[in-house]
Z-matrix of the N, CA and C atoms (Angstrom, degrees):
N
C 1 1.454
C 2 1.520 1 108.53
N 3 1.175 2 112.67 1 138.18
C 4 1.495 3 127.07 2 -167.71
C 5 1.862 4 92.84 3 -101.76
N 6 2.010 5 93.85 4 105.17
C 7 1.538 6 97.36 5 170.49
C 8 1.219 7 104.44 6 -98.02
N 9 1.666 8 109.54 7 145.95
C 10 1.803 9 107.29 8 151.95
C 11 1.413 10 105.67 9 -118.40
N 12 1.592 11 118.18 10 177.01
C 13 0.717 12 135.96 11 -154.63
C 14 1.562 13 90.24 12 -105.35
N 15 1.511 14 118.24 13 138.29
C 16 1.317 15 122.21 14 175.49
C 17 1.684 16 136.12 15 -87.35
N 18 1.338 17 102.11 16 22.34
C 19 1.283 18 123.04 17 -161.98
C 20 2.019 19 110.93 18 -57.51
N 21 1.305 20 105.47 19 132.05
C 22 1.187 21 136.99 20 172.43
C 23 1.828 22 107.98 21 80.47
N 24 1.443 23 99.33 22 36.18
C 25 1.325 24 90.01 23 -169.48
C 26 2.249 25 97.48 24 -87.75
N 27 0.794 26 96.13 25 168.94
C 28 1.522 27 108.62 26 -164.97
C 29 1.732 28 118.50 27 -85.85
N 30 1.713 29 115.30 28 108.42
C 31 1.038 30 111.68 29 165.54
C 32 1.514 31 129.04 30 -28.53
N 33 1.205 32 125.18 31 107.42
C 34 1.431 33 141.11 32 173.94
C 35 1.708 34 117.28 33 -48.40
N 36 0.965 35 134.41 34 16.00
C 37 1.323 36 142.45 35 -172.63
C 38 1.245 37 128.01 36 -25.10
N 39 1.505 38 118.66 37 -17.15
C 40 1.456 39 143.18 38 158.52
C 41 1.599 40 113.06 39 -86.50
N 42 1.248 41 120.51 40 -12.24
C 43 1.632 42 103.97 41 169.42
C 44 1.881 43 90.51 42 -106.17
N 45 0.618 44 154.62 43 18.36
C 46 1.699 45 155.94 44 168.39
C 47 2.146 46 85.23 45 -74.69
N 48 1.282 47 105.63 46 -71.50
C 49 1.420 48 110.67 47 -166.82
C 50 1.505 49 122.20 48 -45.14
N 51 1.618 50 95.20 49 -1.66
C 52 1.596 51 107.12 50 -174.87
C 53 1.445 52 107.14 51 -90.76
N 54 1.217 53 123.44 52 4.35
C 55 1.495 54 141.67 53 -166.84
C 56 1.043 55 131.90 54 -104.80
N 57 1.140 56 154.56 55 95.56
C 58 1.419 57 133.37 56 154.49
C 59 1.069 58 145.95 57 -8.46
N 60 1.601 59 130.92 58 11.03
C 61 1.547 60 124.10 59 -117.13
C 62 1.567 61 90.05 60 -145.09
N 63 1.394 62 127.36 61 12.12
C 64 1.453 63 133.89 62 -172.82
C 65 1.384 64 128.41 63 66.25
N 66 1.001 65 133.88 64 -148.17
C 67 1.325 66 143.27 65 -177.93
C 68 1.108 67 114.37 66 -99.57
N 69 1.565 68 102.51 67 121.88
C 70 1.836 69 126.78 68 157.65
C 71 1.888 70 109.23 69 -17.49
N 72 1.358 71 157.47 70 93.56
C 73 0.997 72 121.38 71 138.80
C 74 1.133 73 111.80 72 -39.98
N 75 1.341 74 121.20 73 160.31
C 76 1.595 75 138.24 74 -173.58
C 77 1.536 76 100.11 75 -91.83
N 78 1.154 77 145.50 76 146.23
C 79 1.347 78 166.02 77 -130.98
C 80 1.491 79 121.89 78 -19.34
N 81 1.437 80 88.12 79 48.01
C 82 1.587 81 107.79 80 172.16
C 83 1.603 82 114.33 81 -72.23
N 84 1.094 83 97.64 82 -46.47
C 85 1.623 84 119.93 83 -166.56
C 86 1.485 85 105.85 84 -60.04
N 87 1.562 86 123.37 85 123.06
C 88 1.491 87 133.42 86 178.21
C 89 1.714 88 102.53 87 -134.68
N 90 1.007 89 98.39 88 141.57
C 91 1.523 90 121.33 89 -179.83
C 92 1.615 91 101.31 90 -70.92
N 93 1.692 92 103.63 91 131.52
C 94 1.760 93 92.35 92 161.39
C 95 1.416 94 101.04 93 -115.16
N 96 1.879 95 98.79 94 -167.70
C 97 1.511 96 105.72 95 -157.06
C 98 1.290 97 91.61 96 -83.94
N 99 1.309 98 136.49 97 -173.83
C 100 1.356 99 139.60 98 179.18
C 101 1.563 100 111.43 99 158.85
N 102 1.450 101 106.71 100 140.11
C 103 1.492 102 113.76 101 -150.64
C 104 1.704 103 99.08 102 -100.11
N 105 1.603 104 122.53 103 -10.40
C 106 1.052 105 122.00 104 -161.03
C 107 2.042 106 106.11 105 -160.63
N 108 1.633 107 96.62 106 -17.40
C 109 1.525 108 69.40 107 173.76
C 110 1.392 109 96.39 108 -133.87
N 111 1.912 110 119.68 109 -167.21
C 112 1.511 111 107.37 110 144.55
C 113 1.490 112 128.62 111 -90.99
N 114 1.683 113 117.06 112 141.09
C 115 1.447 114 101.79 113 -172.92
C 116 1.320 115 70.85 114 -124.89
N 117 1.858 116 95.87 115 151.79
C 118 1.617 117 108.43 116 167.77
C 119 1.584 118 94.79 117 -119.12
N 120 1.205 119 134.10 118 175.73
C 121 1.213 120 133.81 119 155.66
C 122 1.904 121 96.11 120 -130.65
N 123 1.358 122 122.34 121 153.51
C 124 1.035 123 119.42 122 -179.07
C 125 1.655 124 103.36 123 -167.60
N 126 1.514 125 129.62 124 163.59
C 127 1.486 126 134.31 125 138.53
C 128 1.385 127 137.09 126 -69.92
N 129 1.157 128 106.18 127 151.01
C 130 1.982 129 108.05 128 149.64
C 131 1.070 130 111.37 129 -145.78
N 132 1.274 131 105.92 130 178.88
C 133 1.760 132 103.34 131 -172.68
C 134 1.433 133 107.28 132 -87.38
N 135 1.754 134 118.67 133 53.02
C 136 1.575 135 149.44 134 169.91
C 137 1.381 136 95.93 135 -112.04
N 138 1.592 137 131.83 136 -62.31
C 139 1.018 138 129.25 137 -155.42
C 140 2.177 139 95.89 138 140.98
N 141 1.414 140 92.37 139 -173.40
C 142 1.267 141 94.33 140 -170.92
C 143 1.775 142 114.17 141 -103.59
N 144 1.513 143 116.57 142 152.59
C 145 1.289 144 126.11 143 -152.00
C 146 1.082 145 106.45 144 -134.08
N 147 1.691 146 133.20 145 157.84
C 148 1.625 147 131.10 146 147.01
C 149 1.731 148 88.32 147 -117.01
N 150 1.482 149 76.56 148 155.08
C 151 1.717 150 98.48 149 164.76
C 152 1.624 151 89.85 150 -133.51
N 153 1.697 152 93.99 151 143.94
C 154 1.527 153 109.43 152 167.27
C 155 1.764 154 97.62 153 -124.98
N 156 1.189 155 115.99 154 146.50
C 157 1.065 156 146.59 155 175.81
C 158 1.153 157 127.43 156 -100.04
N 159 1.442 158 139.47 157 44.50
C 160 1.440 159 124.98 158 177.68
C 161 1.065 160 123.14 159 3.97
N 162 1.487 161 135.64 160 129.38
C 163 1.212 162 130.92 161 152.33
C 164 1.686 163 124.29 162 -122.66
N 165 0.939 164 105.77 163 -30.50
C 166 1.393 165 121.59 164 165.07
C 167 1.719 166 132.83 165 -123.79
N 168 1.019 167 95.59 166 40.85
C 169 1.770 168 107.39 167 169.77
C 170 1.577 169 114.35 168 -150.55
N 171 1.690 170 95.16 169 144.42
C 172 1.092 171 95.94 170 -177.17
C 173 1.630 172 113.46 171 -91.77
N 174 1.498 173 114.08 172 175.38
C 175 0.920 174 147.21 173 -146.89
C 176 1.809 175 109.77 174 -46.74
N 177 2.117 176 99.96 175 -40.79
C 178 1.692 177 92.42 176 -163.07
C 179 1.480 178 85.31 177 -100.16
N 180 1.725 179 131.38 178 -15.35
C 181 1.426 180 107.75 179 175.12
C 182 1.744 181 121.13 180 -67.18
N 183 1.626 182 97.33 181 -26.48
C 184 1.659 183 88.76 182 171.16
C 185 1.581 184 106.41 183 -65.01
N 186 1.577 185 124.74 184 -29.44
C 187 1.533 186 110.90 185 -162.24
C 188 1.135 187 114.97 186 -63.41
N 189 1.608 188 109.09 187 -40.01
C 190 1.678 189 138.94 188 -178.98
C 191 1.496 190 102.21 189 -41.78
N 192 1.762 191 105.29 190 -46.66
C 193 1.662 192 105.77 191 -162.09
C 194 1.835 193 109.95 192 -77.63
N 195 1.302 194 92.74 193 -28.76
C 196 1.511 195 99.87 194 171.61
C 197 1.574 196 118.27 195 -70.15
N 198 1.220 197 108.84 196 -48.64
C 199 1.589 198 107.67 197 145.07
C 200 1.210 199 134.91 198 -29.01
N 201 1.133 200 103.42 199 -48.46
C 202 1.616 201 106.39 200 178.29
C 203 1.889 202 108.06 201 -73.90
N 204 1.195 203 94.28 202 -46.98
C 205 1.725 204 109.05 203 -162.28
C 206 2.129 205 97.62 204 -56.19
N 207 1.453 206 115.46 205 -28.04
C 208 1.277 207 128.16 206 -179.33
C 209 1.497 208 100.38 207 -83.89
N 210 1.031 209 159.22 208 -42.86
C 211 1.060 210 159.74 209 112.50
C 212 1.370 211 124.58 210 31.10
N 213 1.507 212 89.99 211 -78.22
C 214 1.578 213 117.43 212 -170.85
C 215 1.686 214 98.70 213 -64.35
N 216 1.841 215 95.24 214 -53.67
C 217 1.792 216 85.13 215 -163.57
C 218 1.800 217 120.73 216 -77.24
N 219 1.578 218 83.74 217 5.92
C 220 2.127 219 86.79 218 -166.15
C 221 1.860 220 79.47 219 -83.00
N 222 1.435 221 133.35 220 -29.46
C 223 1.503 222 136.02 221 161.17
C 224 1.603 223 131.59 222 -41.85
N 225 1.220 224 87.63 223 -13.55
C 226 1.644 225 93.30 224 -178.55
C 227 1.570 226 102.93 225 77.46
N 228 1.300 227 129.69 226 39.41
C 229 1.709 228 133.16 227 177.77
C 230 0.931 229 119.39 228 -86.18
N 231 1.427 230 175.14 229 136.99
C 232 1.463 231 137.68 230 -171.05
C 233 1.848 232 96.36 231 -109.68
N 234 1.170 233 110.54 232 124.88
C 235 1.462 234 123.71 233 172.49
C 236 1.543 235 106.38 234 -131.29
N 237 1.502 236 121.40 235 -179.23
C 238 1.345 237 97.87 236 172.93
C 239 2.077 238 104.18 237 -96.27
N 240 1.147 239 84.14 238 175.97
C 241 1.761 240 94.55 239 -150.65
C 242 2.000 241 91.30 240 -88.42
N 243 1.200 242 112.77 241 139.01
C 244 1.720 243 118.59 242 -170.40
C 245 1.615 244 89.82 243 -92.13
N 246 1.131 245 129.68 244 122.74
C 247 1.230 246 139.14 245 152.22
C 248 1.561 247 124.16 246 -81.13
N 249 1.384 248 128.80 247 142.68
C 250 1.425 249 119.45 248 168.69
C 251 1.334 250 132.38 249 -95.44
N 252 1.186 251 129.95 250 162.01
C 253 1.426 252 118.68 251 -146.40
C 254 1.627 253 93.18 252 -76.52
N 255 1.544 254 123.32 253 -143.74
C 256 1.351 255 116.09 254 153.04
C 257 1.293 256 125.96 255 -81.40
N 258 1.411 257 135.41 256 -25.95
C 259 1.556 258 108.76 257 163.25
C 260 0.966 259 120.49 258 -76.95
N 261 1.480 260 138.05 259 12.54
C 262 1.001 261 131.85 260 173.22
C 263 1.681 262 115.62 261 118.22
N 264 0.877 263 113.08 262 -29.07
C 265 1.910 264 137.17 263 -176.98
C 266 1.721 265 96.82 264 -57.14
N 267 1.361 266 96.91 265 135.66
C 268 1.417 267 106.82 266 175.28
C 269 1.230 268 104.74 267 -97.96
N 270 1.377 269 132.73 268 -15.12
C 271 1.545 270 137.75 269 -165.40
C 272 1.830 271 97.22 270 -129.42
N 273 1.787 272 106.98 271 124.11
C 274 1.215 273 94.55 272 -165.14
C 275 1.734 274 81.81 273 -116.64
């Protein structure tokens, strides 16, 4: 599979509001490297966050990965922990 790199793609600032997670500080948000999706990492006055962005997978391999990631942490693994948006949905 032919990855690129997703560079300069645009903080989502309207799916943040789908969250529980407080308010955006303002130019918190930095792009990481990533071979296949966008990840931002950023603050609010919650504490600090990543968002990953799918970009190239479909629908049940992201479910699978969330699967896994629940897995790992009901194990005592330390990863970071998937929160759900406000209705509850882990996949927005």
């Amino acid at each position: 599979m032919d990855y690129k790199m997703n560079n300069k793609a645009e903080f989502p600032e309207a799916i943040i509001q789908n969250f529980n997670i407080g308010q955006l500080v303002p130019h918190s948000f930095q792009q990481q490297t990533s071979l296949a999706n966008n990840v931002w990492s950023f603050r609010t006055s919650q504490g600090r966050f990543v968002l990953k962005e799918y970009v190239q997978a479909d629908l049940e391999n992201i479910k699978r990965n969330q699967e896994i990631r629940h897995i790992l942490q009901n194990h005592k693994i330390l990863i970071p922990k998937i929160i759900p948006n406000m209705t509850g949905k882990y996949i927005t």
